[in-house]
C-alpha positions in Angstrom: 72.0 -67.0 -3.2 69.8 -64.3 -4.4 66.9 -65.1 -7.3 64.4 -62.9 -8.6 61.2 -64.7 -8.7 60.8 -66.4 -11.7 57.0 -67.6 -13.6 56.9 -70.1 -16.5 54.7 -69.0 -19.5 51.6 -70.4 -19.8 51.0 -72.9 -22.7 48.1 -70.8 -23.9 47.7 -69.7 -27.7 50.6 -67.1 -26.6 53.1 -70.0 -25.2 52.2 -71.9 -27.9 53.6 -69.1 -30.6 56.6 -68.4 -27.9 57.6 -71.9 -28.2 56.7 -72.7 -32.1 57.9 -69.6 -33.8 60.5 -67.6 -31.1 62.4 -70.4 -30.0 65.7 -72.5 -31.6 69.2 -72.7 -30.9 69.7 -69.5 -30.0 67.3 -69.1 -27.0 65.6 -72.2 -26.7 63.0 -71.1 -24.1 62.0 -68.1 -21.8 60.8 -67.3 -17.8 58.9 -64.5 -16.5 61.4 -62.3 -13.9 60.8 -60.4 -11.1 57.8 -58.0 -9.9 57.4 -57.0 -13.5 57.9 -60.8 -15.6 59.9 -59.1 -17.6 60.5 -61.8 -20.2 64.2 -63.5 -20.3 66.3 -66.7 -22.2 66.0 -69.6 -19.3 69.7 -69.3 -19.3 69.4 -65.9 -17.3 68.7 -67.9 -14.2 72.6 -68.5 -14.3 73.6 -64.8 -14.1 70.9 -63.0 -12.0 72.8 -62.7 -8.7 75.7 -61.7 -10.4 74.0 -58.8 -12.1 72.0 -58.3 -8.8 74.8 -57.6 -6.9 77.6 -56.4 -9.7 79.6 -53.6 -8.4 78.2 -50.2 -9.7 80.3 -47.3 -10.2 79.3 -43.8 -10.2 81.1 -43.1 -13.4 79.4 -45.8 -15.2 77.1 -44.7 -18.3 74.3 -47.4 -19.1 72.4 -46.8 -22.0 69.2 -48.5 -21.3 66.0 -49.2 -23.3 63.1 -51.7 -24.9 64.3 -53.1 -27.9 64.5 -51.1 -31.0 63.9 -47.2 -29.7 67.4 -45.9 -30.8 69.7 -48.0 -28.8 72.7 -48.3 -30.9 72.0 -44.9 -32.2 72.1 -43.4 -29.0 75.2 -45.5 -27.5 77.2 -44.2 -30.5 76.5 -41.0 -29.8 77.3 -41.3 -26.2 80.2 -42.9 -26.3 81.4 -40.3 -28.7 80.8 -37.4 -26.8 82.6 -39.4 -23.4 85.3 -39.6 -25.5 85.7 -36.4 -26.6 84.7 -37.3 -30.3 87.6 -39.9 -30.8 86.3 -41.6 -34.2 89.6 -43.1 -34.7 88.9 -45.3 -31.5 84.7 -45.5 -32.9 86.5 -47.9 -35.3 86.2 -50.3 -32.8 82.8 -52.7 -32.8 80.5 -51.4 -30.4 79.3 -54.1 -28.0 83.8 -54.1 -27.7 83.1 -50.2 -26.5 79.6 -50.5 -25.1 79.0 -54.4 -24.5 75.2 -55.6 -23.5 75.4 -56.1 -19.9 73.1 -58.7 -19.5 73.3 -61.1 -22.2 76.5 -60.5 -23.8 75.9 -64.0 -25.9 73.6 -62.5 -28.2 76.2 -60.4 -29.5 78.7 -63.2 -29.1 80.7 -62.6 -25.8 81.2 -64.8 -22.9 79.6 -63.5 -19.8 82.1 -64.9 -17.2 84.6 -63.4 -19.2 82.9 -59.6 -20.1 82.1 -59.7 -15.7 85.9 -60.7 -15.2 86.6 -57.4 -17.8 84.2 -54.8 -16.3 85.8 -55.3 -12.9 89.0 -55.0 -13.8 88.8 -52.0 -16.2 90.3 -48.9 -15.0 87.6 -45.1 -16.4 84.8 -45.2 -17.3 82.5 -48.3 -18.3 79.9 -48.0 -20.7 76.9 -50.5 -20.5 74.2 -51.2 -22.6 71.3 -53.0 -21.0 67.1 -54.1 -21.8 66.7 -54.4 -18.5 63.6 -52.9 -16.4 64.8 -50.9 -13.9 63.5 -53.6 -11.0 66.0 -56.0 -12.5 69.4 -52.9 -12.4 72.1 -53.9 -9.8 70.7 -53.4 -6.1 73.2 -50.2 -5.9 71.5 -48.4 -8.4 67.5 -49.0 -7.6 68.5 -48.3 -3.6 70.6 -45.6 -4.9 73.7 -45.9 -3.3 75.7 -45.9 -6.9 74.6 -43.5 -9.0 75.8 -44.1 -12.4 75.1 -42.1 -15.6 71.3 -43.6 -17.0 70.2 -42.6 -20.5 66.4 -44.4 -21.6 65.1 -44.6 -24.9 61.6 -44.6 -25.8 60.1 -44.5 -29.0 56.4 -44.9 -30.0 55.1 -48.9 -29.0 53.9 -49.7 -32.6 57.4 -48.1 -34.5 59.2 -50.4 -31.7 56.7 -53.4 -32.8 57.4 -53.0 -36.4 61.2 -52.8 -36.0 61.0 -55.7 -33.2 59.7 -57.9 -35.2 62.1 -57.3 -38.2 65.2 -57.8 -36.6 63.4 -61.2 -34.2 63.3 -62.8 -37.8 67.0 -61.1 -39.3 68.6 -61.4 -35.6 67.1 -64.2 -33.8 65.8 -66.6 -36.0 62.3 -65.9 -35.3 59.5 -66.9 -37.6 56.6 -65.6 -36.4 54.2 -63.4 -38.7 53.5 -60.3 -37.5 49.9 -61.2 -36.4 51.4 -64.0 -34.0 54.0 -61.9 -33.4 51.9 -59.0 -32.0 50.2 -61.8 -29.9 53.1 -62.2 -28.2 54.0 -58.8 -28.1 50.2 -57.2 -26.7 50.2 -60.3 -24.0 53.7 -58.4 -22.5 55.5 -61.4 -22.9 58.1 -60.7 -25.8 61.9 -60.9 -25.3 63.0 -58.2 -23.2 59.2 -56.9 -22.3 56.5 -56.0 -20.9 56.9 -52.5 -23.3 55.1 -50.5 -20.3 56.5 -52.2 -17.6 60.0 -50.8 -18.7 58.6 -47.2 -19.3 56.6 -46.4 -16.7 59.7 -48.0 -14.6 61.8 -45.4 -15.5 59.6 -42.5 -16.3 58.7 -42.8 -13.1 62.3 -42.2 -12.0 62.6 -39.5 -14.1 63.3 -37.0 -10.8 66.9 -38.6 -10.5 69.6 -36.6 -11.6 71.0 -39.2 -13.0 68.7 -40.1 -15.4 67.8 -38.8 -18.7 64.8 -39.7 -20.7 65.0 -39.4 -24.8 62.5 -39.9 -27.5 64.0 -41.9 -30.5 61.0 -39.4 -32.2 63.2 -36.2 -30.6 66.5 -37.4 -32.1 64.7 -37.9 -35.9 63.3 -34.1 -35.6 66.0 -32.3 -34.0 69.6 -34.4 -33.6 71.4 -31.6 -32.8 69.1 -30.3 -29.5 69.7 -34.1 -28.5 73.0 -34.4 -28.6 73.5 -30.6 -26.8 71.1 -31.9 -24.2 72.6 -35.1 -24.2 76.3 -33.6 -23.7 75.5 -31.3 -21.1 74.0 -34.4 -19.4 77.4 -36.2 -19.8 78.9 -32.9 -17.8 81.5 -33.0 -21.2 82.4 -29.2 -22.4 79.9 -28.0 -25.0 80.6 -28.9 -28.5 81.4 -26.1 -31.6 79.8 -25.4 -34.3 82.2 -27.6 -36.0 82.1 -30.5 -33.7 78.7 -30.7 -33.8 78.1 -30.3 -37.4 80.3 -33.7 -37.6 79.2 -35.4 -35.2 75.7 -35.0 -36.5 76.7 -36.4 -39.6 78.5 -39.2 -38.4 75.3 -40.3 -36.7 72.7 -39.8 -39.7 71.0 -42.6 -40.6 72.6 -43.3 -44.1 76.0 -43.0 -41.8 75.2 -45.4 -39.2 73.5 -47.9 -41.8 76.9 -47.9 -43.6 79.1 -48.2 -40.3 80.5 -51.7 -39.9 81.2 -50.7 -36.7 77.5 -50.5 -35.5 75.2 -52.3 -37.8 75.4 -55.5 -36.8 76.0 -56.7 -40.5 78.4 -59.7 -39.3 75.2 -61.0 -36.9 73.0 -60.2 -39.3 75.0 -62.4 -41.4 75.8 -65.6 -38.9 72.3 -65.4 -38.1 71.1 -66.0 -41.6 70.4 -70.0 -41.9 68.1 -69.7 -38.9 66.1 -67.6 -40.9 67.3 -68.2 -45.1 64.0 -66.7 -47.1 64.4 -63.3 -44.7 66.3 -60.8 -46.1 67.1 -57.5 -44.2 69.6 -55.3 -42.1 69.9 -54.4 -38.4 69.2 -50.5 -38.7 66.5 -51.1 -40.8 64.3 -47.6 -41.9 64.8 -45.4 -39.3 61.1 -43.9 -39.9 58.2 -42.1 -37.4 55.2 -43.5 -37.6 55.6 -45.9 -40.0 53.0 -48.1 -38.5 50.3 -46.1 -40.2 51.5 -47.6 -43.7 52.4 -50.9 -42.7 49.5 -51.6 -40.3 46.3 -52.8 -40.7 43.7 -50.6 -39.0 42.2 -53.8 -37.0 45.9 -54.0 -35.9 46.4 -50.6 -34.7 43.0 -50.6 -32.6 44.5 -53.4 -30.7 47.8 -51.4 -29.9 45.4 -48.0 -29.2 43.3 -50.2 -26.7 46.2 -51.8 -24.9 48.0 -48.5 -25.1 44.9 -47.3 -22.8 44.8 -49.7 -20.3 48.5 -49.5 -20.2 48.4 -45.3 -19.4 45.1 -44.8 -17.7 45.6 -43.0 -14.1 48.9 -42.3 -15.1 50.9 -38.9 -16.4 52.3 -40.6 -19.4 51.8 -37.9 -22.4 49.0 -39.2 -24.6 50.0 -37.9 -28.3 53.1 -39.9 -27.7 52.0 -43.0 -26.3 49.8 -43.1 -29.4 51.4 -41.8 -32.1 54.8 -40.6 -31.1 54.2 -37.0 -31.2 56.6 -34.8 -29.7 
């Protein structure tokens, strides 16, 4: 049977934060996997090789990204366009439409069962995934299925911020953001290293299958996104009209208000892990909104491991510090 290599975390000051403050019923403890210990629940061990060797479609769309860069933002707006804008069937809850791939728990499905349903589903399947791109099925890294790959980035310290906000809505994490960025700067938070996942599929960014967006580039021009984005999806170019609505239906006071995407019924389960937090899945939708709620000692440590993270590559500066785009 196939396994990625896996690496326990140490039980350094980092572990011990891991295990004190980001652990509890609903993921009681993590592993490093793969070339890039990209940080997983334990129970992932039970599904690797099935997501290792899941059969990939070429009309498959995956939305893929590090936590908290547009995800749900962007999946609404792609299943949208596939669908030729049918908001009468964007009733429907999104992880039914666009379920997480690999850890369907989190948004309360049964991963036997959502496999079982992506095999047998007839069109096209839409996926929504955290993964690095060293843990995608086989058929897409040796590029013998080329699905549909759209990858969010946003600025590291906007994704920190926003991480850590949901971790203690969403997850039941109590971690202060100090302990927090610990975790975060060490490249051993849930679903990370941050750079690992970038520079995994910036590097990739040659493949015609695979679009890049900034969650930066969606706040500053929405419509230029969702053009690019459409023409992307090979879908017939939207009117005037069309687009006007579409844009609407995915401002930020729209999606905050959707049922259908903002989590509240999570948000709401999830509350006596967490009681004295109060808060919401789409939370400000702000740029650089570090710089207010930041302390300056706090941003030099991003800056410097934002450095070592970029230097000798071609990774655009301004954005990797400050989300300029």
């Amino acid at each position: 049977m196939f396994n990625h290599r896996k690496t326990e975390i140490a039980d350094d000051e980092v572990g011990k934060i891991i295990k004190r403050d980001l652990t509890n019923d609903i993921i009681d403890g993590y592993l490093l996997f793969g070339e890039d210990r990209v940080c997983l629940p334990k129970y992932y061990e039970e599904r690797e090789a099935e997501i290792e060797n899941f059969e990939i479609r070429n009309d498959d769309v995956i939305v893929a990204s590090f936590p908290r860069t547009g995800t749900t933002w962007t999946q609404e707006m792609v299943w949208l366009l596939k669908n030729d804008l049918d908001y009468e069937g964007a009733k429907m809850d999104i992880n039914d439409r666009f379920p997480f791939f690999e850890l369907p728990e989190t948004c309360n499905r049964n991963c036997k069962q959502l496999y079982d349903e992506l095999r047998n589903k007839s069109g096209t399947r839409f996926l929504k995934t955290h993964h690095s791109f060293s843990l995608l099925p086989k058929q897409i890294r040796d590029g013998s299925r080329t699905p549909k790959i759209i990858f969010l980035m946003r600025n590291p310290k906007d994704a920190f911020l926003s991480y850590h906000h949901v971790g203690l809505c969403a997850l039941g994490w109590r971690a202060n953001r100090e302990d927090f960025a610990k975790v975060y700067l060490a490249d051993k938070v849930l679903f990370g290293p941050y750079w690992k996942k970038v520079h995994g599929y910036w590097n990739m960014r040659h493949l015609p299958n695979l679009l890049i967006l900034k969650y930066e580039e969606m706040i500053k021009d929405l419509r230029s996104v969702v053009q690019k984005t459409c023409a992307f999806l090979e879908k017939k170019p939207l009117s005037e009209e069309q687009l006007e609505k579409l844009c609407t239906h995915l401002s930020f006071k729209s999606m905050k208000s959707n049922p259908a995407v903002n989590f509240q019924q999570l948000i709401d389960d999830r509350k006596p892990y967490n009681p004295t937090i109060n808060g919401s899945f789409i939370r400000s939708g702000k740029v650089q909104g570090y710089k207010e709620e930041m302390s300056p000692k706090l941003i030099s440590e991003f800056d410097e491991w934002i450095k070592k993270n970029i230097e000798n590559t071609d990774f655009d500066e301004r954005y990797a510090y400050f989300g300029e785009v």
